[in-house]
C-alpha positions in Angstrom: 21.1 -17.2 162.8 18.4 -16.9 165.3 20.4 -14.6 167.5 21.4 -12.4 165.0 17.5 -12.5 163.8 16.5 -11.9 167.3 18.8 -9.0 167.7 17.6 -7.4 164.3 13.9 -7.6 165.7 15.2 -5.5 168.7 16.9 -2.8 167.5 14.0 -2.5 164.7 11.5 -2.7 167.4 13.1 -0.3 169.9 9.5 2.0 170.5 8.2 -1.1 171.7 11.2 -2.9 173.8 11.3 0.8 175.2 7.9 0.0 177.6 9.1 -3.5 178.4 12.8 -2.4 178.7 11.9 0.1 181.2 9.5 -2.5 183.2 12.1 -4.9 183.8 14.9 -2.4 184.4 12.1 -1.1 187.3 11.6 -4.3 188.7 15.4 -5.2 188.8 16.2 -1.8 190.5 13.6 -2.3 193.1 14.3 -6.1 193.9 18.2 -5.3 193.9 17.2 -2.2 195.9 15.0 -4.2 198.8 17.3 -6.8 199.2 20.4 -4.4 199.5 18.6 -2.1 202.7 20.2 -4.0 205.1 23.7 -3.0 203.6 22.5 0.4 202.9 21.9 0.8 206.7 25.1 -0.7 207.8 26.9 2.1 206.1 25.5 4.7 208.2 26.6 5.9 211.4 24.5 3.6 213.8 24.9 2.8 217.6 25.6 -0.3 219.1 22.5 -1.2 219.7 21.1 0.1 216.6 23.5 -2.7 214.7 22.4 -4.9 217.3 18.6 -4.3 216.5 19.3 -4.3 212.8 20.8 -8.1 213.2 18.6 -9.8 215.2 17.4 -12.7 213.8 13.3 -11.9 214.0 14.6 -9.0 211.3 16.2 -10.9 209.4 13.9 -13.8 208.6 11.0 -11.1 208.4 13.4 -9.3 205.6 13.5 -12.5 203.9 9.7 -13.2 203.9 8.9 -9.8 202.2 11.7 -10.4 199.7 9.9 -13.1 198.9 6.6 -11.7 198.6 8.3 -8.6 196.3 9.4 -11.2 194.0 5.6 -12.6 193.5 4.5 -9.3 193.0 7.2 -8.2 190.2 6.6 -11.9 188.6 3.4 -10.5 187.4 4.8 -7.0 186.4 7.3 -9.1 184.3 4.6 -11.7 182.8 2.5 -8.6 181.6 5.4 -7.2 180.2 5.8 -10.0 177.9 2.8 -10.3 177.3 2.8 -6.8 175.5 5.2 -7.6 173.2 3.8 -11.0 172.3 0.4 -9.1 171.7 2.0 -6.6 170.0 4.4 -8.7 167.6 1.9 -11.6 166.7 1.3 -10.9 163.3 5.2 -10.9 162.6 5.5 -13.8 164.5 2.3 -15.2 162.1 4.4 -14.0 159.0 7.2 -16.4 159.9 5.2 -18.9 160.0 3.3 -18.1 156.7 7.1 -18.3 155.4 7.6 -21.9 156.6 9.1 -21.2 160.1 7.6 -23.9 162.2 6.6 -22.6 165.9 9.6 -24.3 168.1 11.9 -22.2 166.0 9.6 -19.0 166.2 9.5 -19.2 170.1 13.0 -19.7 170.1 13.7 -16.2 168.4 11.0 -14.9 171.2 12.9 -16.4 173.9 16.3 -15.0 172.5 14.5 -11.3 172.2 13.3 -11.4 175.7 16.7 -13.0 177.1 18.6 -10.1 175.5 16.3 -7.1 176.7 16.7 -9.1 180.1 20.2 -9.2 180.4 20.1 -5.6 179.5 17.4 -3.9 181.6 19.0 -6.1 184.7 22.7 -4.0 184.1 20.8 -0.9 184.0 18.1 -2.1 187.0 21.0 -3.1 189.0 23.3 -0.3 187.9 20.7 2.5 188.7 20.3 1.2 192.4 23.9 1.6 193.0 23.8 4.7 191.6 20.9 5.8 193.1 21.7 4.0 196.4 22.3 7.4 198.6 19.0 8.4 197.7 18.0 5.0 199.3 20.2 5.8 202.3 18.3 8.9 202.4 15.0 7.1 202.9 16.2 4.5 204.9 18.1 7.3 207.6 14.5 9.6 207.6 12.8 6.4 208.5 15.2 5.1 210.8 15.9 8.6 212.1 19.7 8.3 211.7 22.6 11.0 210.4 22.6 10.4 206.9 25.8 10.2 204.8 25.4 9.9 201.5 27.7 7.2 200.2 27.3 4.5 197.0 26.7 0.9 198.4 27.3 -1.9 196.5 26.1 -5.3 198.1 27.6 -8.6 196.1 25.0 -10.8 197.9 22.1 -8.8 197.0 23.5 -8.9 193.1 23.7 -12.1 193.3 20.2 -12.9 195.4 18.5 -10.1 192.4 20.6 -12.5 189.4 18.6 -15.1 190.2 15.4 -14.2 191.1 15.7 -12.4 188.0 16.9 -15.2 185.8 14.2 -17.1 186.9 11.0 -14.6 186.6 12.6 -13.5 183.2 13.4 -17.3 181.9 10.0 -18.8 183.1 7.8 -15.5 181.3 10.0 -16.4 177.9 9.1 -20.3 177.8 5.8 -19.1 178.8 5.2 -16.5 175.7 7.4 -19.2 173.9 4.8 -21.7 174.2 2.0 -19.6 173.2 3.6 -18.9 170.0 4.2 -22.5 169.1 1.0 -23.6 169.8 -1.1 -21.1 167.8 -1.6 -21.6 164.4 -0.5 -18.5 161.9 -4.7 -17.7 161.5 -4.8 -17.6 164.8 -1.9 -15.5 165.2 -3.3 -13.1 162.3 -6.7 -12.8 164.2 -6.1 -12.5 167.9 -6.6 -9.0 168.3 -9.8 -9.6 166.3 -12.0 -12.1 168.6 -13.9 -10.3 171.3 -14.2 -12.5 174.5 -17.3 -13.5 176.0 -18.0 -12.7 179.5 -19.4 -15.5 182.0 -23.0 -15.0 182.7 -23.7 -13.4 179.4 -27.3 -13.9 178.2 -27.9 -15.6 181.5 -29.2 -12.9 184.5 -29.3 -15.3 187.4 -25.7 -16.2 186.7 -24.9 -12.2 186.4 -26.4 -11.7 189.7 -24.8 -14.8 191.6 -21.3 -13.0 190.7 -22.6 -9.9 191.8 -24.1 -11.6 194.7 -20.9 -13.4 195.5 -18.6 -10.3 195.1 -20.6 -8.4 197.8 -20.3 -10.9 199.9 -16.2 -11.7 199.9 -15.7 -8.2 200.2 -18.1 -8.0 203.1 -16.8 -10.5 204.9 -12.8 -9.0 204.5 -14.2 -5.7 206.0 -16.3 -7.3 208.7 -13.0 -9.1 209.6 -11.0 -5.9 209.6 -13.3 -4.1 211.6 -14.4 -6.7 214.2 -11.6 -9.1 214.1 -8.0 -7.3 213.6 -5.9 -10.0 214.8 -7.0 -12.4 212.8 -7.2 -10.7 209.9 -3.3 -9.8 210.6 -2.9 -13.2 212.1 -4.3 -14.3 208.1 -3.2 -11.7 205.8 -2.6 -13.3 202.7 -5.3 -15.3 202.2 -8.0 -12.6 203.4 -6.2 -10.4 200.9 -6.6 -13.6 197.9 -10.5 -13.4 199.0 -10.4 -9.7 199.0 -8.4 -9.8 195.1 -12.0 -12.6 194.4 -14.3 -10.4 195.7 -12.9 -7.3 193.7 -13.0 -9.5 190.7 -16.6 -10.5 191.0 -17.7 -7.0 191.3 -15.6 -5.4 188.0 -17.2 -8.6 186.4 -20.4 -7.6 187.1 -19.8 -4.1 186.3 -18.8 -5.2 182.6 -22.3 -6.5 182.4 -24.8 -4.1 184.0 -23.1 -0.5 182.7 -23.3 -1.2 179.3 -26.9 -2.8 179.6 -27.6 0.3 181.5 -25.9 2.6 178.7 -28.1 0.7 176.0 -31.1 1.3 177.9 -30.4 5.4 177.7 -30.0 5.6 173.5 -29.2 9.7 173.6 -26.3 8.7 176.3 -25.2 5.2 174.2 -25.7 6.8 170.5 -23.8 9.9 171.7 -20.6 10.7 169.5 -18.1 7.4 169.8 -19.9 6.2 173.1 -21.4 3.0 171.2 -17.5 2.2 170.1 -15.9 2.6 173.7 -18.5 0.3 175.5 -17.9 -2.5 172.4 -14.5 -1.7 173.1 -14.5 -2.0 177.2 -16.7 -5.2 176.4 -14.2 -6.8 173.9 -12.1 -7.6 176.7 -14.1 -7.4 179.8 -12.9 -11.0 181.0 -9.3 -10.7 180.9 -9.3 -7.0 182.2 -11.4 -7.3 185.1 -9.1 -9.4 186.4 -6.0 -7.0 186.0 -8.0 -4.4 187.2 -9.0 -6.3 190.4 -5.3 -6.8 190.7 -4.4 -3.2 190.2 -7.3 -2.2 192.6 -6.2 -4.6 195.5 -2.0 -4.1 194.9 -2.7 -0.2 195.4 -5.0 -0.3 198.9 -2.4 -2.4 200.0 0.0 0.2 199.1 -1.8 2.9 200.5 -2.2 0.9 203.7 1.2 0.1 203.9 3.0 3.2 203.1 0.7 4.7 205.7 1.8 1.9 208.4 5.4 2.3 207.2 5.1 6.2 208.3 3.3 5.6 211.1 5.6 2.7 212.4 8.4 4.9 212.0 8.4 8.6 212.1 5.2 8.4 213.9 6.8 6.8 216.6 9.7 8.3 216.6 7.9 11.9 216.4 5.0 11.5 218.6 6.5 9.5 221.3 6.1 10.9 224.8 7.7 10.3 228.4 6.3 7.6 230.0 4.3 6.1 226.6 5.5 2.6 227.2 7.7 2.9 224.5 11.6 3.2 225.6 13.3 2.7 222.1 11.5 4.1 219.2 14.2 2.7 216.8 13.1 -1.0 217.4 10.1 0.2 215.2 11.7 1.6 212.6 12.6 -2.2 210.6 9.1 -2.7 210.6 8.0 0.8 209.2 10.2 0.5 206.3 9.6 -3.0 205.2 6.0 -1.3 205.0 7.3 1.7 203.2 8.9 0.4 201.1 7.0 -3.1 200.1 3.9 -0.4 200.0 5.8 1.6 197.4 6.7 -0.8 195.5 3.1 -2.4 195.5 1.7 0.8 193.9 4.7 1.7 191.3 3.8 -2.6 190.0 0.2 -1.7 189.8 0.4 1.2 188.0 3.0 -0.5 185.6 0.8 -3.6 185.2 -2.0 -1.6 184.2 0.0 0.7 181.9 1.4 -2.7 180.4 -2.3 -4.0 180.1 -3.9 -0.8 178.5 -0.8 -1.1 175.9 -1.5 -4.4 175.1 -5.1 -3.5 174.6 -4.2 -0.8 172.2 -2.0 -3.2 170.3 -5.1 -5.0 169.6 -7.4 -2.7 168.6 -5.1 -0.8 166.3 -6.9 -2.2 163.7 -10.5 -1.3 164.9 -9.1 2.5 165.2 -7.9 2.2 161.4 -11.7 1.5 160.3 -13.2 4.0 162.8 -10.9 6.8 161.0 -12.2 5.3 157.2 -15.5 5.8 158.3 -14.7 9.5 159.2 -14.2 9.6 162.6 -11.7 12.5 163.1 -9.0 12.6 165.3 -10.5 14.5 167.8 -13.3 11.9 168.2 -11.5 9.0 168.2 -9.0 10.5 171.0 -12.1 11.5 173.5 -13.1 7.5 173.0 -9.5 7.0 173.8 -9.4 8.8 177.3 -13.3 7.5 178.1 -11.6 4.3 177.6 -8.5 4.8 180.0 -10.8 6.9 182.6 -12.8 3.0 183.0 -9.5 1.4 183.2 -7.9 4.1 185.8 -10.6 5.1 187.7 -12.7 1.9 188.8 -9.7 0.1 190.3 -8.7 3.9 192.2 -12.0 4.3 193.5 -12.0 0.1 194.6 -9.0 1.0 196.3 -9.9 4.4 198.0 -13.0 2.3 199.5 -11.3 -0.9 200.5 -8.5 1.9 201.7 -11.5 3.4 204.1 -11.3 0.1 206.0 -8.1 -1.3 205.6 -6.8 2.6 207.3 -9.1 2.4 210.2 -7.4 -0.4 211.4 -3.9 1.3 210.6 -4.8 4.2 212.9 -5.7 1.9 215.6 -2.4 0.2 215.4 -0.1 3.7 215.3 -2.3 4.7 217.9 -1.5 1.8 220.1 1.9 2.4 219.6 1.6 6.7 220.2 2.7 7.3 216.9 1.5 10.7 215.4 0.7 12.6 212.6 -1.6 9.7 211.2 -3.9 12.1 209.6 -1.3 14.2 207.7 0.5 11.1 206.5 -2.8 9.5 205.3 -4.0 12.4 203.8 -0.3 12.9 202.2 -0.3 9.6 200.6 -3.3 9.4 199.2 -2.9 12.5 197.0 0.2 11.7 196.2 -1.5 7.9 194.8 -4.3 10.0 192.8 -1.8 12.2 191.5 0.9 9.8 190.4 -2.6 7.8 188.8 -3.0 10.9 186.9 0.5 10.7 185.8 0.6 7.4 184.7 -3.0 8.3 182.8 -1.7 10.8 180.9 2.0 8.9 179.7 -0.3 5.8 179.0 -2.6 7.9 176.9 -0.1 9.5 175.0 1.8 6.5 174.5 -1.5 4.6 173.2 -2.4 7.1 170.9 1.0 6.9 169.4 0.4 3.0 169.0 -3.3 3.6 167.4 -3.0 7.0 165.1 0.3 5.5 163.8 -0.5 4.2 160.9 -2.9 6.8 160.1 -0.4 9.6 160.1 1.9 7.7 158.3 -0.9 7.3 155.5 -1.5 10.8 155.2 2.5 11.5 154.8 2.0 9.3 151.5 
């Protein structure tokens, strides 16, 4: 019964399971896709001492230490993909309950929801990077700077490596949500998207300036480090960039409490048109979202930087090499420059999706709030300016974080390609940061469009009747 109930709610919620379908059949593709490279190479026409290069053992286990690190990074994309259809479906899930289904047995129906939608966006994740695997081989033979031959790959290791990192990221986010569900009562269920959350430090300005205070200061100290001491900021790379992910955190924290105080200090700026309503809105959920913006801000410099190294590292090398540079196989660089390319790359595409996933969850919740704002007589036009003001916060404060942590983090990039006499480091900067502000933009304008289909909903469907 439960399965057949879970597969009703599917097919009924299909706009929905669209978003989070999509998600996980992204993260599938690119885990399946990473893990496959090595296969994808091997099909090319390589020298012996390309293949030789290619199976050393220093690549392999540095292969396997990214793998692991892409698998962190999609374990968020996949929690915040559950976590916008349990946002989204919590009322239902508070009807069942009203109706005498206890919580065990509503978090089962959750779990068998997200199992199904799993199973399925992991054929089509995994299908789509066999399909697409020559365009893969395409990337992998520009970086590697080998005749490409375009060819479909299919690796049974890497199916089977993906299946299981899969199972578990996707099994793990379903007893999670599961739990949630169990545990909350059907009024808490019902009210969720109405309780706005309270900020740390508010009413209390010493504690308001400690964070901002103690954001400052990580983020100084990671650049200081960057700048004066390379190595061992390499040498330490993770945990700089966990202080660097506190830092951001502090200072979007701080943010949430000092703009809108300054706003509310300016009436004509705070009274004007819906501007009151966006701050309450930005406000309502200032905690949780200034940590997935920090997230979002830190995942893309890293991206930046690293699809810049991955360049540099590879046709850099191979391009700007000279007689006499030092540098007597320029192909020995290549592994490295597209573990950064494509790691980079697939830090940016989960950033943007995690804060698409966010801003859809947020517009779950305030569907309500957008219902009393049109009652009152706000018109549609009104309500969808507040909408973008609202996105342009969420979009642009972690794009500018990462544009400025990206002026650091690249100014020890150059130094490396230009130890190494790669060229072109300009161009491919320059290249890759447009290309991030315009796929932001992109990503802006689906998630708007796909919010306001989630808010002015119910208000078309009104008018119909």
């Amino acid at each position: 019964m439960y399965l057949k109930l879970a597969l009703g709610n599917v097919r009924r919620s299909l706009k929905d399971y669209s978003v989070f379908f999509a998600t996980l059949a992204f993260a599938a593709c690119l885990l399946y896709s990473f893990s496959a490279s090595g296969d994808y190479l091997a099909a090319m026409d390589l020298t012996e001492r390309q293949r030789a290069t290619l199976g050393s053992q220093q690549l392999n286990t540095m292969m396997s230490a990214f793998s692991v690190f892409v698998v962190i990074v999609f374990a968020f994309l996949v929690s915040y993909g559950f976590r916008f259809i349990l946002r989204r479906r919590k009322r239902e899930f508070a009807l069942y309950a009203v109706l005498g289904m206890d919580g065990p047995h509503v978090s089962r129906i959750l779990r068998y929801e997200g199992f199904l939608v799993g199973a399925a966006s992991f054929a089509v994740g995994v299908g789509a990077g066999v399909v697409f695997s020559p365009y893969f081989m395409l990337l992998e033979s520009s970086v590697f700077g080998v005749a490409w031959a375009p060819a479909f790959v299919f690796s049974a290791g890497s199916f089977l490596w993906t299946l299981g990192c899969f199972a578990a990221l996707v099994a793990v986010a379903c007893v999670s949500s599961g739990r949630v569900v169990s545990r909350s009562t059907p009024a808490a269920l019902f009210s969720a998207d109405r309780r706005p959350e309270r900020l740390l430090g508010e009413g209390r300005p010493w504690l308001q300036r400690l964070q901002l205070a103690g954001g400052v200061l990580l983020v100084a100290l990671v650049w200081a480090t960057v700048l004066f001491q390379p190595g061992m900021f390499l040498a330490m790379l993770l945990p700089f960039g966990l202080v660097a992910l506190a830092g951001t955190y502090l200072l979007f924290r701080s943010l949430a409490h000092r703009v809108p105080a300054w706003l509310r200090r300016h009436p004509r700026r705070y009274l004007d048109g819906l501007t009151c309503f966006t701050v309450r809105q930005v406000e309502a959920k200032a905690s949780s979202s200034a940590m997935a913006m920090a997230m979002v801000c830190v995942l893309l410099a890293c991206g930046v930087c690293m699809v810049v190294a991955g360049l540099a590292f590879s046709v850099g090398i191979r391009d700007g090499v000279a007689p006499g540079a030092g540098i007597s196989d320029p192909f020995a660089w290549a592994p490295i420059g597209f573990v950064g390319l494509f790691y980079g790359i697939a830090f940016l595409l989960s950033a943007m999706a995690v804060l698409a996933l966010q801003q859809l969850s947020e517009a779950a919740d305030s569907a309500a709030r957008y219902r009393v704002l049109a009652d009152l007589g706000a018109d549609s036009a009104m309500m969808g300016r507040s909408l973008r003001a609202q996105l342009a916060v969420y979009f642009g404060a972690p794009l500018t974080g990462a544009l400025l942590h990206d002026v650091v983090g690249l100014s020890l990039i150059y130094l490396l390609a230009m130890g190494v006499g790669a060229g072109g480091f300009g161009v491919m900067a320059g290249v890759t940061v447009a290309g991030v502000v315009a796929l932001m933009a992109l990503y802006y304008a689906v998630t708007y469009a796909e919010c306001r289909r989630i808010l002015f909903a119910g208000r078309a469907a009104r008018r119909e009747e």
